[in-house]
C-alpha positions as CSV (number, residue, x, y, z in Angstrom):
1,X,57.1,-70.0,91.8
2,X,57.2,-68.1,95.0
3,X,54.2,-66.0,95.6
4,X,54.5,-62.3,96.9
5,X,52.8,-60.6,99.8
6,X,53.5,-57.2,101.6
7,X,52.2,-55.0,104.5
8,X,51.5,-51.3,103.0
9,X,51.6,-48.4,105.6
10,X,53.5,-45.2,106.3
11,X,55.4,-45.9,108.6
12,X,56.1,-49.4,108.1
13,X,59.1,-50.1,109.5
14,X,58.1,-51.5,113.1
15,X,55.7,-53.8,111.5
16,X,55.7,-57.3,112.9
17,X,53.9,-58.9,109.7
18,X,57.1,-60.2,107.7
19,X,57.9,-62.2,111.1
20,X,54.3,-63.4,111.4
21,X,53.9,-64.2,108.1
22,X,57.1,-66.0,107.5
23,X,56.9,-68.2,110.8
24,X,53.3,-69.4,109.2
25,X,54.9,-69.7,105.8
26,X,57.5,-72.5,107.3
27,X,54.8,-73.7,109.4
28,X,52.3,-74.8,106.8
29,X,55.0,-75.6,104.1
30,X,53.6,-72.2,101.6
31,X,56.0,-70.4,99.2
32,X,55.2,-67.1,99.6
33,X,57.7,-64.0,100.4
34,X,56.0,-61.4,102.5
35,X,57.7,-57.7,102.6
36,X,56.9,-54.1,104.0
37,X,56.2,-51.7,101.8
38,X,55.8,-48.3,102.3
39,X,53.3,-46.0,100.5
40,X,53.8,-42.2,100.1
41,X,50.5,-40.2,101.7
42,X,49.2,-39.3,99.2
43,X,49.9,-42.2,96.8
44,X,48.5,-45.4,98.1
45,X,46.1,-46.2,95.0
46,X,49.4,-45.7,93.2
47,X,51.7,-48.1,95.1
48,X,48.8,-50.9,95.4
49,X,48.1,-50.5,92.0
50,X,51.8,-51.0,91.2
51,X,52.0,-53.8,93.5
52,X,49.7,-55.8,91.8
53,X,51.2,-55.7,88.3
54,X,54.3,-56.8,89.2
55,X,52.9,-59.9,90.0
56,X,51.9,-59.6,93.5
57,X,49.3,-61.6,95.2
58,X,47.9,-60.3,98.3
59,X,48.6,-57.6,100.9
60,X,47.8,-56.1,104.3
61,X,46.8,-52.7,104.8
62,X,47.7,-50.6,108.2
63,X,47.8,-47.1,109.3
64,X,47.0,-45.0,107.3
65,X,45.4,-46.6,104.6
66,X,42.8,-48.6,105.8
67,X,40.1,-46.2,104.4
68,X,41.1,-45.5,101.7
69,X,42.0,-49.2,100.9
70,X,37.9,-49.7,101.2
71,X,37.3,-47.4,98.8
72,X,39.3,-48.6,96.0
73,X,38.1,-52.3,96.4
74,X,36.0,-53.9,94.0
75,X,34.2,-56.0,96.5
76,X,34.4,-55.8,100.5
77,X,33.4,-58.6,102.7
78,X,30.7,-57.9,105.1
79,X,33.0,-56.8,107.9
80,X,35.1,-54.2,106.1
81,X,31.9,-53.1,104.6
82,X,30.5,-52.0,107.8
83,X,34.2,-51.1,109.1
84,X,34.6,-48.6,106.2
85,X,38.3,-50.4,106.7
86,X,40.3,-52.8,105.0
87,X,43.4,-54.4,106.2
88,X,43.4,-57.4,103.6
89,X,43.4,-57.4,100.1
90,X,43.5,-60.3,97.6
91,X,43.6,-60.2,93.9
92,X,40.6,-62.1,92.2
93,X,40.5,-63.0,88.9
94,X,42.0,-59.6,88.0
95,X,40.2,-57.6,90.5
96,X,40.8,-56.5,94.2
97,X,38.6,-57.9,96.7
98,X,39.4,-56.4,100.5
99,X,38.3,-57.7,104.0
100,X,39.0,-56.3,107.8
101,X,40.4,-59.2,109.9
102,X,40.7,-57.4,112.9
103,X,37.4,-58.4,114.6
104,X,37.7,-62.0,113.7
105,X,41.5,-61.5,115.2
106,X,40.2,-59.9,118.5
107,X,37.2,-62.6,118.8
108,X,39.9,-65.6,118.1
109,X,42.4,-64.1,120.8
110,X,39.7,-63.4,123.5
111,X,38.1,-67.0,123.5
112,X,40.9,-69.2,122.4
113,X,43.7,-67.4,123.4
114,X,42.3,-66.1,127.3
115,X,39.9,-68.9,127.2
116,X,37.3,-66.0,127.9
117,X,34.0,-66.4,126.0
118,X,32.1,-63.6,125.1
119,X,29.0,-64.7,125.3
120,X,26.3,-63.4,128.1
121,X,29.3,-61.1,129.2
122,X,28.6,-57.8,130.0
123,X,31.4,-55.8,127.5
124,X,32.7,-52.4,127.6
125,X,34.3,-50.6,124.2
126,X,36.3,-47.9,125.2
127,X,36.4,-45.8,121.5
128,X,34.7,-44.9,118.2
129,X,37.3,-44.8,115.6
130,X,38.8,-47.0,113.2
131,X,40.1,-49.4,115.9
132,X,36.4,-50.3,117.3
133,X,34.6,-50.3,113.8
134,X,36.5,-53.0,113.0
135,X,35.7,-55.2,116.0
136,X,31.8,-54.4,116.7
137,X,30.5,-57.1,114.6
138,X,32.0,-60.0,115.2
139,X,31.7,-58.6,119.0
140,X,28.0,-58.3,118.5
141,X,27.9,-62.0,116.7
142,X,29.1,-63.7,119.8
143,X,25.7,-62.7,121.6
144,X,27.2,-60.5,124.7
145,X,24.4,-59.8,127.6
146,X,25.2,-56.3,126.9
147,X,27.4,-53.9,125.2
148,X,28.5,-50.3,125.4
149,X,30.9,-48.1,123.3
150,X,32.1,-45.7,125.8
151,X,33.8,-42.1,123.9
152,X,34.8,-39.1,125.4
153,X,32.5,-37.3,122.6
154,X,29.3,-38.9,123.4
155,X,28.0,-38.0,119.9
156,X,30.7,-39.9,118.3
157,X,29.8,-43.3,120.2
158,X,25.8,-42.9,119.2
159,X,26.3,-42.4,115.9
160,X,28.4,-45.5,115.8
161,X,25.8,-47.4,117.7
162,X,23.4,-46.3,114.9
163,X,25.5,-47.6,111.8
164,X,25.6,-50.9,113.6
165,X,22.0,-50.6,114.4
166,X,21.1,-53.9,112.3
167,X,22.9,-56.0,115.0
168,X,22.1,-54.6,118.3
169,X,19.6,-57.7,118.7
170,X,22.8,-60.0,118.9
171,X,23.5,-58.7,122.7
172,X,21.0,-60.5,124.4
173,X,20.1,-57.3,126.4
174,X,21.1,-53.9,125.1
175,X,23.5,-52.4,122.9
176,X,24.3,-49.0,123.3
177,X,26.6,-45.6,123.7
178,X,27.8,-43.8,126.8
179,X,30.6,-40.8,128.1
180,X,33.2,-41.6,130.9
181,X,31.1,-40.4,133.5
182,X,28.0,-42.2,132.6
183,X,30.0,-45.5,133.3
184,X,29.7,-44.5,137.0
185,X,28.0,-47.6,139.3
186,X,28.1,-50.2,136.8
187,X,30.3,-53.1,136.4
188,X,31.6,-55.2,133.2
189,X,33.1,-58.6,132.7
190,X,35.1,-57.5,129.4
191,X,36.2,-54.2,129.0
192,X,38.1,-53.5,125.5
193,X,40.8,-50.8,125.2
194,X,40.7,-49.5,121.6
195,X,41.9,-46.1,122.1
196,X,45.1,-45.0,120.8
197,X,45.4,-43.9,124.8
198,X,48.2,-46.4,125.3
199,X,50.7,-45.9,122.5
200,X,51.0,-41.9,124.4
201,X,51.1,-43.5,128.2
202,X,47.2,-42.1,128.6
203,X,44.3,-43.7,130.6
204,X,40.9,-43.5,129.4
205,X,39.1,-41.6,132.0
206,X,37.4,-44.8,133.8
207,X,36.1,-44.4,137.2
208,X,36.7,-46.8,139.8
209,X,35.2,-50.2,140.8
210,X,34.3,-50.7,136.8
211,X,35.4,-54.1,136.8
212,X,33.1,-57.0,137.8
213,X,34.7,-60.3,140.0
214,X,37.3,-62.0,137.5
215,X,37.0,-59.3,134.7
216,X,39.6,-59.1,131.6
217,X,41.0,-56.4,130.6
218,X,42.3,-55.9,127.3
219,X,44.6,-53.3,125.3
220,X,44.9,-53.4,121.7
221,X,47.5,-52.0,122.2
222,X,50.9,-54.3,122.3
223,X,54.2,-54.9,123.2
224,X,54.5,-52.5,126.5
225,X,52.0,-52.3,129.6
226,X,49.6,-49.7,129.3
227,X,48.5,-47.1,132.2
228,X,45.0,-49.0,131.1
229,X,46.4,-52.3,131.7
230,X,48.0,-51.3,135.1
231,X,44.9,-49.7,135.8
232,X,42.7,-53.0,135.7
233,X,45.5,-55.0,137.8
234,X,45.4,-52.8,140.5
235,X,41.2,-52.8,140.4
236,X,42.0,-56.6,140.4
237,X,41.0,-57.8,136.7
238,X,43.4,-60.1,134.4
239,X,45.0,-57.6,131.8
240,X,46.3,-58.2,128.1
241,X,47.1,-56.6,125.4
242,X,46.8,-56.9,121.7
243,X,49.6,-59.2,120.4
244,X,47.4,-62.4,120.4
245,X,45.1,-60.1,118.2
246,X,47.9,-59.2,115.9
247,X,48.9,-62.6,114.9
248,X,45.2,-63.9,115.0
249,X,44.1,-61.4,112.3
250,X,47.2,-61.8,110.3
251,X,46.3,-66.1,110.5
252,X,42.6,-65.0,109.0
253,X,44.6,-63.4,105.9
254,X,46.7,-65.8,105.7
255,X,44.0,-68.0,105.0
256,X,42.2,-65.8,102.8
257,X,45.1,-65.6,100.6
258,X,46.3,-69.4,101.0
259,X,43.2,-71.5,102.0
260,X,45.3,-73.1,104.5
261,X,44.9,-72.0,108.5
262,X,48.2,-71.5,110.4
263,X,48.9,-72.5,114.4
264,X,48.5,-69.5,116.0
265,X,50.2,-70.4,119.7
266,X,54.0,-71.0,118.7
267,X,53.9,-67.8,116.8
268,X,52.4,-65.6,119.5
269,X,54.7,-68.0,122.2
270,X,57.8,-67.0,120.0
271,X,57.3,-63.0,119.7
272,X,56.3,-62.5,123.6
273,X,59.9,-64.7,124.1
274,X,61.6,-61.9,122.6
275,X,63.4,-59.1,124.4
């Protein structure tokens, strides 16, 4: 009996998932059928809830419902715990347990994907919402020399620093907040875009000479070349952006929900082939 997944958001429509999804479907021999389905605003708890007793098995949650999908969970894995986000859900025995794949996603793309390991790098966060939640712990796991969420409202970045507080002895040296402007005379071997900047053609305001000798760049962002990304190649840093993330989180669901762990390469090879 073929088994059915979806990817809940409003808007939906542009989501890559169904093609991710079905390519590791084919790929690891799974019945499954994987959709798009899209919530109103205000009735999310309402759709999932539906969803689930029609028969459905597992879904992913994106903009804007990955709050909200934490709070209706019965049990959170660690990561979406601390997130306070939750882009997977799988049914359990009747109930619905929710995870955050993103920073696993992130992680997988940076040191398999670039070949760029994290650890003793000095790392640079650029934003404090839902985006970098999601991603400071498994960051922080990997054991950078140091790391700093950079915000343009200071206060924002500290009191994210402080919720993650129980992990700041995982980068080797410091872990900690800063503006723009306090990025001035220091360098960074990693330095992670995710802002929303890119998806309205903005730069973050970095100043010059911020990246170290043979620094990566990278844009969470995907599928176009960010003023961030064109930023870094000009300072003379290696860019990317976030498609290797996408279809490394969506692999960590898909194993959730199937125990079985998909080939990431030929999927991300076959959607940057595309026009």
């Amino acid at each position: 009996m073929t088994d059915r997944y979806a990817v809940i958001g409003n808007p939906v429509a542009h989501s890559k998932s169904p093609q991710i999804h079905a390519a590791f479907a084919r790929q690891t021999g799974q019945d499954i059928v994987y959709e798009r389905l899209l919530a109103p605003l205000d009735g999310f708890r309402k759709t999932v809830e539906q969803f689930f007793l029609e028969g459905g098995k597992g879904l992913n949650v994106t903009v804007p419902f990955k709050g909200e999908a934490c709070e209706m969970m019965h049990l959170s894995s660690g990561d979406a715990e601390y997130a306070q986000a939750v882009n997977t859900i799988k049914l359990v025995d009747g109930k619905l347990n929710g995870h955050n794949t993103d920073g696993i996603g992130l992680v997988a793309d940076l040191q398999v994907n670039c070949r760029f390991p994290i650890r003793n790098k000095r790392v640079l966060l650029m934003g404090a919402g839902g985006a970098t939640r999601g991603v400071l712990r498994p960051l922080l796991q990997e054991h950078a020399h140091s790391l700093i969420v950079a915000n343009r409202t200071l206060d924002k970045a500290q009191k994210l620093i402080e919720r993650f507080s129980t992990f700041r002895f995982r980068a080797t040296q410091s872990f900690s907040a800063s503006s723009y402007a306090g990025l001035a005379n220091q360098q960074f071997d990693l330095v992670i875009n995710a802002t929303s900047a890119g998806l309205s053609n903005d730069m973050p305001p970095l100043p010059e000479g911020i990246f170290a000798p043979d620094a990566l760049a990278y844009d969470m962002v995907y599928g176009r070349e960010t003023p961030f990304m064109a930023f870094a190649r000009r300072q003379g840093a290696r860019a990317v952006d976030g498609l290797g993330m996408l279809v490394e989180q969506a692999a960590e669901s898909f194993y959730i929900w199937r125990g079985v762990r998909p080939q990431t390469a030929p999927v991300i090879a076959q959607l940057r082939a595309e026009p």
